[in-house]
C-alpha positions in Angstrom: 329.3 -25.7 116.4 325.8 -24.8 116.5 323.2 -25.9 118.8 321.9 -30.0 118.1 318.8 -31.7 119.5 319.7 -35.1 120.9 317.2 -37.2 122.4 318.1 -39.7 125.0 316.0 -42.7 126.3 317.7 -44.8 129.0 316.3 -48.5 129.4 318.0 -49.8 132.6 318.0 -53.2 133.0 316.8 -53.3 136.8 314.1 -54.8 138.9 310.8 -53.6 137.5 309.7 -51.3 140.3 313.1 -49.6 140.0 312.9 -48.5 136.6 311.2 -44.6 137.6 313.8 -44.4 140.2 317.0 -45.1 138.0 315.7 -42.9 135.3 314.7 -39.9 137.6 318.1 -40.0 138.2 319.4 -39.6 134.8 316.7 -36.9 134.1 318.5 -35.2 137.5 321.8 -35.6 135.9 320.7 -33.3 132.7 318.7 -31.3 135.0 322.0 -30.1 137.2 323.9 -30.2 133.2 322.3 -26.8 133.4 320.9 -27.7 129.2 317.6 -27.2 128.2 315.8 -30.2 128.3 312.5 -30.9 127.7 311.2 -34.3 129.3 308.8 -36.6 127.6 306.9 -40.0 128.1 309.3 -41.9 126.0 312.8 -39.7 125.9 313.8 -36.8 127.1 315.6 -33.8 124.4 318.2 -32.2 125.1 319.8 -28.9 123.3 323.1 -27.3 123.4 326.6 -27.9 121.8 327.1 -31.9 120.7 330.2 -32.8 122.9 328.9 -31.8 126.1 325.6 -34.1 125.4 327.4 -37.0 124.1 329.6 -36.9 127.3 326.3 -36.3 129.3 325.3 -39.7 127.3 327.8 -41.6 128.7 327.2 -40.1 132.5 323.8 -41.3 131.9 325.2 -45.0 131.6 327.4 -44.8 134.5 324.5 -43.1 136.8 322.1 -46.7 135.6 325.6 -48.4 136.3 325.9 -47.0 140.0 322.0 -47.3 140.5 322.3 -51.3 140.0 321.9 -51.9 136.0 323.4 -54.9 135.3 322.9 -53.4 131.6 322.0 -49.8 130.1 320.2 -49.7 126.8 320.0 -46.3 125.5 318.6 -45.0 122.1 320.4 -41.5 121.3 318.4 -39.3 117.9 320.4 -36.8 117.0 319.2 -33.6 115.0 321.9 -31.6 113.3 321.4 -28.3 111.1 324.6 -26.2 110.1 322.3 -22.8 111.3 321.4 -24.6 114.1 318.4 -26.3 115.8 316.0 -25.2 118.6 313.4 -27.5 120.7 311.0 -24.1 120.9 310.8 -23.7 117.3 309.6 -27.8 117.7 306.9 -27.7 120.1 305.9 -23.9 120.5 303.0 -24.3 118.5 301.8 -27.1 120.5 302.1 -26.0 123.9 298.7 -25.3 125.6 
């Protein structure tokens, strides 16, 4: 298959000041996935082959699970193209 785009925002449900601290440690779990990933304010996007990300999904739940959420609220975008589809050819024009 070729390479997706999926974009992953995790809404933990945890005590408000631990909301950076259960979501740096999803951002560490696709960090050590050894994908590209490209973090933002809102999601982070993730490219590479759709079955490893969508299991990388569902890691994300269990890490906000281990870290104390009593409930995980993720939004997953998915962008597909049969030829493929890159975050560089994205945002390359807009980085500074």
């Amino acid at each position: 298959m070729s390479k997706v785009n999926l974009s992953l925002q995790v809404l933990p449900v945890v005590a408000g000041d631990q909301i950076y601290e259960v979501v740096d440690q999803v951002i560490n779990l696709i960090h050590n996935s050894g994908l590209k990933y490209v973090v933002g304010p809102m999601e982070t996007t993730i490219e590479g082959e759709l079955e490893p990300m969508l299991d990388l999904v569902k890691k994300a739940q269990q890490v906000c699970v281990d870290a104390g959420a009593s409930r995980v609220i993720s939004v997953v975008k998915i962008d597909y193209s049969p030829d493929g589809v890159t975050i560089d050819e994205k945002i390359d024009k807009y980085r500074c």
